[in-house]
C-alpha positions in Angstrom: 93.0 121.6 123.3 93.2 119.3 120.5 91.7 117.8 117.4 92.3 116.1 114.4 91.9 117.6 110.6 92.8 116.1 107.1 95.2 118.7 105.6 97.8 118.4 102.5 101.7 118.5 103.5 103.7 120.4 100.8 107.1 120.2 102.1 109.0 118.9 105.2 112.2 120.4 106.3 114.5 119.6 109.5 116.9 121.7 110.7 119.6 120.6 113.6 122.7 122.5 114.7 124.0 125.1 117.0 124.2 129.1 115.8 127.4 131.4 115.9 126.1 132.5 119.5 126.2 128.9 120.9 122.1 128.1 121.0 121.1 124.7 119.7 118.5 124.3 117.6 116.5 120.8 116.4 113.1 121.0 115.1 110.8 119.7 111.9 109.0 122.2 110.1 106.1 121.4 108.0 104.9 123.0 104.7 100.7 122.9 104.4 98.1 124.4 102.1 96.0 126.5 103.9 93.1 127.9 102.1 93.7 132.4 102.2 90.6 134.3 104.1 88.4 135.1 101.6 85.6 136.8 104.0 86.6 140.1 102.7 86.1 139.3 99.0 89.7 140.2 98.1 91.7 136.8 98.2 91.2 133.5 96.7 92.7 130.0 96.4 96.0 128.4 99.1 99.0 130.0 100.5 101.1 127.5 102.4 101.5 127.3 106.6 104.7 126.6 108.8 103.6 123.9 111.8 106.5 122.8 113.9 106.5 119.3 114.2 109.0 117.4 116.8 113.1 117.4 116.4 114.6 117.0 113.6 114.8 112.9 113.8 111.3 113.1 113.1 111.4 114.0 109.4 113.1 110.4 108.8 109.8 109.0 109.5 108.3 111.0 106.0 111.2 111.6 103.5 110.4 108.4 101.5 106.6 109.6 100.4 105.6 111.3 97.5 105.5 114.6 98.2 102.7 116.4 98.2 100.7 114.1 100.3 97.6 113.7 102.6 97.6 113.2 106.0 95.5 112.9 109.4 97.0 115.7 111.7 96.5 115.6 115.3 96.4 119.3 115.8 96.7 121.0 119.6 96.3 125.0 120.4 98.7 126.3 123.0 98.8 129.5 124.7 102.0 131.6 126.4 100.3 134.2 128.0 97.9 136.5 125.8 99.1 134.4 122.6 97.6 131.6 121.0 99.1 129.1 118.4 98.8 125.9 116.8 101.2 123.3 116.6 101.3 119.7 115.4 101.4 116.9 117.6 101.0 113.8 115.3 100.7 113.3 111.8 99.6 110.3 110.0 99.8 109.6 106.1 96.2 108.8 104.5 97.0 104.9 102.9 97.6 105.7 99.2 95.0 103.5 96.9 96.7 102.7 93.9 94.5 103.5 91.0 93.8 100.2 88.4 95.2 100.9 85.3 93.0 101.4 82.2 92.5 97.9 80.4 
């Protein structure tokens, strides 16, 4: 399944290489504020989400904006058996309007 949501990006970090035991590794991870559960009445305000988001190569395309930033996400829920998670499949900067300058 998958849909699109507006969501902030915090941080972006890419990690490639191979560990002491031989396994390679290549993945983007991305850093977004995600609003706490505040059904309960005991939490308030934004703690910040990991999304995995392509190989490594992919966090070239982002590493030149202003961070934080706003962006379209293209968001799709996968399932391995009994578990469920969300992962990001596209993610597109909203156009940054320049503000005019006070006269």
């Amino acid at each position: 399944m998958k849909f699109q949501t507006e969501l902030k990006v915090l941080g972006m970090k890419s990690s490639k290489g191979k560990m002491d035991n031989g396994m390679e590794f290549d993945s983007t991870k991305v850093y977004v504020e995600t609003p706490l559960d505040d059904s309960k009445g005991n939490a308030k305000g934004c703690s910040v989400a990991e999304y995995n988001l392509g190989l490594a190569e992919e966090f070239n395309k982002y590493k030149h904006l202003p961070f934080p930033f706003m962006a379209t996400a293209t968001v799709e829920v996968v399932v391995s058996g009994k578990n469920q998670k969300m992962q990001l499949s596209e993610l597109k900067p909203v156009d940054m309007v320049k503000q005019p300058k006070a006269a």
